[in-house]
C-alpha positions, 0 to 999 in steps of 0.5 A: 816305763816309769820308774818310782825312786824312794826318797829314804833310800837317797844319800841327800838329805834336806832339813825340813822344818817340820822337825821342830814340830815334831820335837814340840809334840815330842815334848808336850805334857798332854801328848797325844798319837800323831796323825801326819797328813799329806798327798803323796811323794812329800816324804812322810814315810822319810821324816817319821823314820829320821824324826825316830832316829834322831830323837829315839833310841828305837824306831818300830815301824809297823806297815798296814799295807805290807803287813795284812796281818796286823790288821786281823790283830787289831780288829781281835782286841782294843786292849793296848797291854795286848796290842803292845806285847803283840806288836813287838813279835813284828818289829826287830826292836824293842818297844820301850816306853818314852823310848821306842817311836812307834810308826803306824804308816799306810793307817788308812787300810785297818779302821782298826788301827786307827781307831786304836789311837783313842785307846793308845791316848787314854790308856798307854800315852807312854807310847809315842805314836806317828800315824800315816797314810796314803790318800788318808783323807779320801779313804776317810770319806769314801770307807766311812770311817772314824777319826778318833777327834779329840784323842789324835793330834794333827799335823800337815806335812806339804811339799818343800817350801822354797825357805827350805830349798834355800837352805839347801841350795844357797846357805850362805843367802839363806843365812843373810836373809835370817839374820838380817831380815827388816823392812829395808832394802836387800842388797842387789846380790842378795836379791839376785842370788834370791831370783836365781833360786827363785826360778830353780824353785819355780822348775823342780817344785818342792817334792823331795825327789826332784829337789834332790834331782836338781840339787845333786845337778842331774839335769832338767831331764832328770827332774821333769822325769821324775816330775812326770813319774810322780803325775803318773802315780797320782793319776794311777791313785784316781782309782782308789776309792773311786768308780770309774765314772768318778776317775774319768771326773777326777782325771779331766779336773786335774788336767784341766789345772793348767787351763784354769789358771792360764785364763786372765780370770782365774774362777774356776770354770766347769766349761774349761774342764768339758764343754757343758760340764755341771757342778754337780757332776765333778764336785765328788771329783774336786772333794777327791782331789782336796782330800788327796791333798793335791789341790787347793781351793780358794774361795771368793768372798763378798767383803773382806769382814772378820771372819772371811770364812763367814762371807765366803760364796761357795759358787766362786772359787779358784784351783791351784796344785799343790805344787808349782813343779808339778804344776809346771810339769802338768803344763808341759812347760819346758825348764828353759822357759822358766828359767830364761823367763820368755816374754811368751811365758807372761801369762802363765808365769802370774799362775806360777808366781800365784801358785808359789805364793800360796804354796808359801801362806799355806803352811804359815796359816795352816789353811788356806786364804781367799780371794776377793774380786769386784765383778769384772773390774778388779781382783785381789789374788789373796785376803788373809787374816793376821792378829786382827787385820784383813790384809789383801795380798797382790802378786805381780810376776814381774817387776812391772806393778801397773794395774788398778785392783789393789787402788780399787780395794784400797779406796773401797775399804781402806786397809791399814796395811796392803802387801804386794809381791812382785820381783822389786826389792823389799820395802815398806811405805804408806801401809804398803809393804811390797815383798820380792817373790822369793820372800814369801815364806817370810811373810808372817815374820815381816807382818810382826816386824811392822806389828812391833 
């Protein structure tokens, strides 16, 4: 039997650093309605609720889901007087300009109401609006629907980082770590205290709930529970907006995550998810899947020019989950594993370690990097792009850094700066500045330290 927590209703609560966001877009002159997009169970629903109670004196929550009848209502009029005056028989607050956050959540079952916040952009901008819906971006796809572009503003929401899990798990490390951040070695309980979290990270992921399992010390049982019941909600979304022939597709591309990122060549293989499976056959499936926000794909490129979107080869590419809790889950791997760090667990700890990395760039880039290889000689696990520079990134899962990929790359094109993770201190010397893992989401600030 599974049974589904709701993060609102949980008396934890975890500072997420989306709110300064939101304040931002709060505050800007040309504010337009809001558009949060993520896969579920990140807590969306949760941060549009504690954004309106802290930063407006009403909040007015109005749910397409629970509430059919709001959607006959939006399809009778554009007319945002009208809409505005109707709405307010709904909800037990009033709607006041400026002062009111309204909430459209679960958008994606009234094209109407989404349509609607081009009209709420040109006509009433009084109104704050934060929309929001499950599976939003497939419903998109799959209903043909339209996205007002150009009058919505857009904003990603992901999965707890792991600078935010610090924050709540080890304040004191978080806060040393913020206020004395340089290129020069971390002290060794820093660093130490920095693994432990690390590898409690590396168990519950960042979805909220199980963060909250973790820290609230329910035990590992407690967290791979509601790993694996958040796994069985998304697996009983594959069939929303999808055939049947399609979910068998979606649910054998998801499954075979585990296997795709064992293999020491991490290219994403057909084979791996059934023997004799084509491309053309699970691309639906793997579209489903990023549009669910459940998976990432990085794509190989053949030289690392400016911009790397531009020598892209969309044949080659790499899956990782959006989550390495989830992915942890997905692969059965028990919490002791991670945590003891068993010499067994060495290939799969790169994925997770890679994994996690990504989780980290993700949000610093708001998009996601490449990768590079040289046929079967060599690979750099990710290239991104910063001010004018392509900077290859290594990750090690260790503090053994052996391997001739980052030299090859290095020798072949010569970059002026080079980063590499592994779980070795911090230090920056001869254009290479190596990051323990834990560091991650501190990537972009260290690259402006070095800039400066």
């Amino acid at each position: 039997m599974h049974r589904f927590s709701n993060i609102d209703e949980m008396d934890m609560q975890i500072e997420r650093d989306a709110f300064e966001q939101l304040k931002a877009w709060k505050q800007s002159p040309h504010r337009k309605p809001l558009l949060l997009q993520g896969a579920r169970q990140i807590g969306k629903t949760w941060l549009m609720r504690e954004f309106g109670k802290r930063e407006f004196d009403y909040v007015a929550e109005l749910n397409f889901d629970e509430m059919p009848e709001l959607r006959e209502l939006f399809s009778r009029t554009k007319d945002t007087k009208r809409l505005i005056s109707e709405l307010a028989l709904y909800v037990p607050v009033p709607i006041v300009p400026e002062r009111t956050l309204l909430i459209f959540d679960e958008i994606q079952e009234s094209e109407a109401a989404l349509n609607s916040l081009k009209y709420f952009c040109e006509n009433a901008p009084e109104y704050p609006i934060i929309a929001a819906g499950s599976l939003l971006g497939v419903a998109v796809r799959k209903k043909s629907m339209t996205v007002p572009v150009g009058k919505v503003q857009t904003m990603s929401l992901y999965p707890l980082t792991f600078r935010e899990f610090l924050r709540a798990a080890d304040p004191s490390t978080y806060d040393y770590i913020e206020q004395n951040l340089s290129l020069s070695h971390l002290p060794e309980i820093i660093l130490s205290k920095l693994t432990d979290s690390y590898r409690r990270y590396m168990v519950c992921g960042g979805m909220p709930e199980a963060v909250i399992a973790l820290l609230e010390n329910r035990g590992m049982q407690e967290v791979d529970r509601v790993l694996g019941d958040i796994l069985y909600l998304y697996q009983a979304d594959f069939s929303k907006y999808a055939t049947p022939i399609e979910v068998n597709r979606i649910t054998a591309l998801w499954q075979s995550l585990p296997s795709q990122l064992s293999k020491e060549n991490r290219k994403f293989v057909y084979n791996v998810v059934r023997s004799g499976a084509r491309a053309r056959e699970y691309e639906d499936g793997l579209f489903w899947l990023e549009e669910a926000g459940l998976i990432y794909r990085l794509y190989n490129v053949s030289k690392p020019g400016i911009p790397l979107s531009a020598y892209r080869e969309l044949s080659a590419f790499k899956v990782y989950a959006l989550d390495c809790g989830l992915l942890r889950r997905l692969a059965r791997l028990a919490p002791e594993v991670v945590l003891s760090g068993n010499e067994q667990y060495k290939e799969f700890r790169g994925a997770m370690a890679e994994n996690m990395v990504l989780q980290a760039l993700v949000p610093q880039l708001n998009g996601v990097p490449y990768y590079w290889t040289s046929g079967n000689q060599a690979e750099i696990e990710f290239l991104v792009e910063h001010i004018d520079k392509v900077i290859p990134i290594e990750v090690k899962s260790a503090t053994r850094i052996s391997g001739g990929s980052l030299s090859s790359y290095t020798s072949r094109y010569n970059p002026s700066l080079r980063v590499r993770f592994s779980m070795n201190n911090l230090q920056y010397n001869g254009g290479l500045l190596s990051i323990p893992l834990p560091l991650a989401d501190w990537i972009i600030t260290l690259l402006t330290t070095i800039a400066q």
